[in-house]
C-alpha positions in Angstrom: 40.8 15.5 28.0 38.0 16.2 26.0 39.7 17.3 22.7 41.7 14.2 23.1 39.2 11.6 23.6 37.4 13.7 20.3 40.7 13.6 18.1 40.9 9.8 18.5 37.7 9.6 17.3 38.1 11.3 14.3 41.5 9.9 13.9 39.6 6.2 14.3 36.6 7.2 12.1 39.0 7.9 8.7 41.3 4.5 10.1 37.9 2.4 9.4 37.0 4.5 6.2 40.6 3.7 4.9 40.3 0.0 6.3 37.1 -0.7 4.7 37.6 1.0 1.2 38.1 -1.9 -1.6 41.6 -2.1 -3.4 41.7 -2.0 -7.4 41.7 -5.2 -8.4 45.2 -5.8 -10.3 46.4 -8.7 -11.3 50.4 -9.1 -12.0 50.9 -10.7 -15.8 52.0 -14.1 -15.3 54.7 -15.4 -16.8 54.8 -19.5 -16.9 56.3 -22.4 -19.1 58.1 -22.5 -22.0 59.6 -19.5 -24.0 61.8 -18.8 -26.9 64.2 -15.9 -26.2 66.2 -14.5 -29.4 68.9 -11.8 -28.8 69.8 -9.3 -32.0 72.7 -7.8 -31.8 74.0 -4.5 -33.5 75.4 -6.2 -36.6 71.7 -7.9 -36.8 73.2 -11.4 -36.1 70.7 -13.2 -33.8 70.8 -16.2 -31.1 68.0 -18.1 -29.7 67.7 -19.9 -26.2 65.2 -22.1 -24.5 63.7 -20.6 -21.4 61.3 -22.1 -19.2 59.8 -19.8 -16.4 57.7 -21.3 -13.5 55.5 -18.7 -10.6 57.6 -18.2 -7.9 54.7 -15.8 -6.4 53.2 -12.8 -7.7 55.1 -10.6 -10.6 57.9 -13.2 -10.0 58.9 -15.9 -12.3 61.9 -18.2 -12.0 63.6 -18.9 -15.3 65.5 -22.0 -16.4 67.0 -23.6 -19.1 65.3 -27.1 -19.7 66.8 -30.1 -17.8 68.8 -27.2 -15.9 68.5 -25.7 -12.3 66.8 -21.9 -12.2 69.6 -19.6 -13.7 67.6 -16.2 -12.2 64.5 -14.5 -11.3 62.4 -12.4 -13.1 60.6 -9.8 -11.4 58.0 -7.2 -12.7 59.5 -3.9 -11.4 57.5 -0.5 -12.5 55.8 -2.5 -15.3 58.4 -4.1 -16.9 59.8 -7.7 -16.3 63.3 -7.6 -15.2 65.8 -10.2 -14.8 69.8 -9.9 -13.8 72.4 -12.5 -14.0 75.9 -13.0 -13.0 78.0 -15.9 -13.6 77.6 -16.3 -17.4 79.9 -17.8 -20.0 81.7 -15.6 -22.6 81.3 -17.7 -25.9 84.0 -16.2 -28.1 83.8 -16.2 -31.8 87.0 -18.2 -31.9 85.1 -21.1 -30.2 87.2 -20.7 -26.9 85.0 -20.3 -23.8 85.9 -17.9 -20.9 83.6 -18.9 -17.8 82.0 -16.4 -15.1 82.9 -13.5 -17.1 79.6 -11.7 -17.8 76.8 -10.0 -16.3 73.2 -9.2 -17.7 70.6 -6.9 -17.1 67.4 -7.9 -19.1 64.2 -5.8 -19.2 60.8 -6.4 -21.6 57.4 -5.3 -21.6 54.9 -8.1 -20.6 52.7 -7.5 -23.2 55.3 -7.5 -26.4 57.3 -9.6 -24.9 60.0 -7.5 -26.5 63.1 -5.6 -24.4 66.9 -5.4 -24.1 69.7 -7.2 -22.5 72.7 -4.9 -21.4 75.7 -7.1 -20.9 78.6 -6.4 -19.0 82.2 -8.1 -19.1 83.1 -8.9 -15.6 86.7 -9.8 -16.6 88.8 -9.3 -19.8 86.7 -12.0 -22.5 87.0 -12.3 -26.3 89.4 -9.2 -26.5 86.9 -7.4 -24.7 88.1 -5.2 -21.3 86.3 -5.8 -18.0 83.8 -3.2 -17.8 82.8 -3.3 -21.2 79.0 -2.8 -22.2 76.7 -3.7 -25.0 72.9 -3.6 -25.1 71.5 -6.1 -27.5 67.5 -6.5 -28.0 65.6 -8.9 -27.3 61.9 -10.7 -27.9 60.2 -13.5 -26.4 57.9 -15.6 -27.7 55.8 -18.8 -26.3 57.2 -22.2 -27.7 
């Protein structure tokens, strides 16, 4: 009984140490208002979009495009802001449009602002097969 009783003890002694030992202080990077986002492509032809992000709670930032409902979140993840969405448009150099047929994966660096976008065809778009992949980059910089 006595080796018990002494093993909580010490097993409640380092509890309270661990308790009562301060955290780092770290604060996530905030990301908040209004943001140009320009995509280069390969062939160095570039596109620009509006983006306005808005705190959805720490190291999370939902991102819309203005007068527009939130098209994803962005979430820092080891670092790096990340955003994925589904859904999106193909715009096809012939002007036609195909609808839900892409994916993205964006990732930048908070303090840059600068990244990539891999884009995935979810269906056949723009003579493109379902499946297909590019990786463009991107950069980000405050309106």
């Amino acid at each position: 009984m006595m080796a018990v009783i002494r093993s909580l003890a010490v097993a409640a002694g380092v509890a309270a140490v661990a308790v009562g030992a301060p955290a780092p202080a770290f604060a996530a990077p905030e990301l908040s208002g209004h943001y140009v986002e320009t995509e280069t492509a390969a062939n160095d032809r570039s596109t620009t979009d509006n983006w306005y992000f808005s705190s959805c709670g720490d190291g999370c930032a939902s991102v819309a495009r203005k007068g527009a409902k939130a098209f994803g979140q962005a979430k820092l993840v080891g670092g790096q802001w990340t955003l994925d969405v589904a859904g999106e448009t193909a715009m096809c150099p012939d002007g036609s449009q195909v609808p839900n047929a892409l994916s993205a994966h964006y990732t930048w660096n908070p303090s840059t602002l600068a990244g990539t976008v891999q884009t995935t065809a979810d269906a056949p778009e723009c003579g493109d097969p379902a499946g297909f992949q590019v990786t463009d980059n991107i950069q980000l910089r405050p309106a």
